[in-house]
MARMAR-539332 format. One line per field, with one value per residue (C-alpha): residue number from 0; residue in three letters; chain; z, y, x. Coordinates in nm, 3 decimals. Layout:
# MARMAR-539332
n = c(NUM:...)
res = c(ALA:...)
chain = c(A:...)
zz = c(Z:...)
yy = c(Y:...)
xx = c(X:...)
# end
This chain:
# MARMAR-539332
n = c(0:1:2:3:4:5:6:7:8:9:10:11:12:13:14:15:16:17:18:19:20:21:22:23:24:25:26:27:28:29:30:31:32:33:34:35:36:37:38:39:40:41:42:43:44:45:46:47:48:49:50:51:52:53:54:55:56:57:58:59:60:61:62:63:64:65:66:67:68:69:70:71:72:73:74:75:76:77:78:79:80:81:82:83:84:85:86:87:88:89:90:91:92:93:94:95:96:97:98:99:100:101:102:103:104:105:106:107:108:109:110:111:112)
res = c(UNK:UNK:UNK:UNK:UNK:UNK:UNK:UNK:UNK:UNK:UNK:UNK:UNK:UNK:UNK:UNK:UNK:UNK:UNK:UNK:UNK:UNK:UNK:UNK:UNK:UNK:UNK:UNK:UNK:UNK:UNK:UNK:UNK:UNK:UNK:UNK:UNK:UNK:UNK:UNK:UNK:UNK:UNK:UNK:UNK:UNK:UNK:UNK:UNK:UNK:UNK:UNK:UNK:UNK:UNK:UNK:UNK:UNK:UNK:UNK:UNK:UNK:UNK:UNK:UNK:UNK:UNK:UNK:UNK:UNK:UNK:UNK:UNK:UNK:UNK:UNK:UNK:UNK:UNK:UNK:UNK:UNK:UNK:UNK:UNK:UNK:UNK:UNK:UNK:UNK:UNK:UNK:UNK:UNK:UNK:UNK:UNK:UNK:UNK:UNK:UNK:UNK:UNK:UNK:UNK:UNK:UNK:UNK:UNK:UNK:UNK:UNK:UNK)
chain = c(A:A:A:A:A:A:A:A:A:A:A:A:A:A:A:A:A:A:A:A:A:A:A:A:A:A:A:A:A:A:A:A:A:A:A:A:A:A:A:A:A:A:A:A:A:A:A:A:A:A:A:A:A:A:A:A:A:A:A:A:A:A:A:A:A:A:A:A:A:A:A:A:A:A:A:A:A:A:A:A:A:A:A:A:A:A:A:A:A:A:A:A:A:A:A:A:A:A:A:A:A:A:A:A:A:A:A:A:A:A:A:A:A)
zz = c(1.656:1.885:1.802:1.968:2.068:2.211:2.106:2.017:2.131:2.007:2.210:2.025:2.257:2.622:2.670:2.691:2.323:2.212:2.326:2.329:2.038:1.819:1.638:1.578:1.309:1.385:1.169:1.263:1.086:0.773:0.845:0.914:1.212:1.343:1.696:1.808:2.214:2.322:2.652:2.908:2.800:2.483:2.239:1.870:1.623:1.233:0.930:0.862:0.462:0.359:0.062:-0.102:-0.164:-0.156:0.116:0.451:0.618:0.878:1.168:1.076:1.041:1.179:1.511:1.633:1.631:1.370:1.565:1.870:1.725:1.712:1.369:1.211:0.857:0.652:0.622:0.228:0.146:0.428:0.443:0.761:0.915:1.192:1.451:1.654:1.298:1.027:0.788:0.608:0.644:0.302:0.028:0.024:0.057:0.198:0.529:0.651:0.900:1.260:1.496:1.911:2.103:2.521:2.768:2.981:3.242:3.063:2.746:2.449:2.263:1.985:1.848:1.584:1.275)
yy = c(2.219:2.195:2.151:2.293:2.012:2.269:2.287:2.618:2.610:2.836:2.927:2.841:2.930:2.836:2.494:2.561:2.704:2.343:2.099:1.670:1.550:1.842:2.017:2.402:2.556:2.757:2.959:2.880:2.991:3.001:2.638:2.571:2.339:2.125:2.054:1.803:1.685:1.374:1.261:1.263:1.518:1.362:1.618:1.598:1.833:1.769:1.988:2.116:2.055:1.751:1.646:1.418:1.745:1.994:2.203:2.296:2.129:1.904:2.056:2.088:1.687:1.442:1.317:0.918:0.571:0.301:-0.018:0.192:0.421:0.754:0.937:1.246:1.191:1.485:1.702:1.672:1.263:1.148:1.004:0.898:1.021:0.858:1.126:1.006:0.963:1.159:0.835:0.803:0.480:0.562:0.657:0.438:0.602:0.939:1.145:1.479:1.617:1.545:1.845:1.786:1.961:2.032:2.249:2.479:2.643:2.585:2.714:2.481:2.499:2.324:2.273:2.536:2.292)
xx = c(5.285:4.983:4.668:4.308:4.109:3.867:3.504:3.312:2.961:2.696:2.374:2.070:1.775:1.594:1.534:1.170:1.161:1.179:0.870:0.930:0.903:0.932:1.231:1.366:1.584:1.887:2.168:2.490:2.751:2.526:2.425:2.122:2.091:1.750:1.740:1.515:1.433:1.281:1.185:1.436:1.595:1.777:1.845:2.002:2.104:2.119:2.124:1.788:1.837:1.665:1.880:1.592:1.402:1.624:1.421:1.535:1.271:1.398:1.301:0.954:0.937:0.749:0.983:0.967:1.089:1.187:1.217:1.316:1.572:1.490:1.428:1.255:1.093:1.081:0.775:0.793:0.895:0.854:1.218:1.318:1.726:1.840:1.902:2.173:2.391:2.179:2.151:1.842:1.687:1.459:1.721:2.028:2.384:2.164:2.255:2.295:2.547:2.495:2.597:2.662:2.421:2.425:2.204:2.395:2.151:1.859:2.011:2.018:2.367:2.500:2.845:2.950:3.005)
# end
């Protein structure tokens, strides 16, 4: 038996559609994804559905730093997610799904989950 260890990438939008420190939402596969960017080009993608309120929301939040790690706290709570793992640092036992994400000649992609 052999198994695909290949990855399927889809293309989200231009690199330039997504300014530091801010996040976009994307459909993929009728999840919706937030993709956030940072400086130096560090980019993360998460689900967009903030499970404390129920909204999709997440990349509308408020993007930063807790004690140097990089988070975005939802526009509605205010609950912080890690975004390198999607743990909340607010609600114990809380996280959402954390996607890979790549630019590919100035095109933002992210893995299809």
């Amino acid at each position: 038996m052999t198994t695909s260890l290949e990855r399927t990438w889809t293309a989200v939008c231009g690199v330039d559609a997504v300014p530091e420190y801010s996040g976009v939402a994307a459909l993929l596969d009728e999840v919706q994804v937030a993709i956030f960017r940072l400086p130096g080009e560090r980019w993360y993608a998460l689900s967009n559905w903030d499970p404390c309120s129920g909204a999709a929301v997440l990349s509308r939040g408020i993007v930063g730093d807790a004690g140097g790690v990089a988070v975005v706290a939802s526009p509605v709570y205010k609950e912080r997610f890690l975004l390198h793992s999607g743990q909340c640092l607010d609600a114990e036992g809380v996280s959402v799904p954390v996607y890979e994400v790549r630019v590919r000649e100035g095109v933002v992609e992210v893995e299809s989950p």
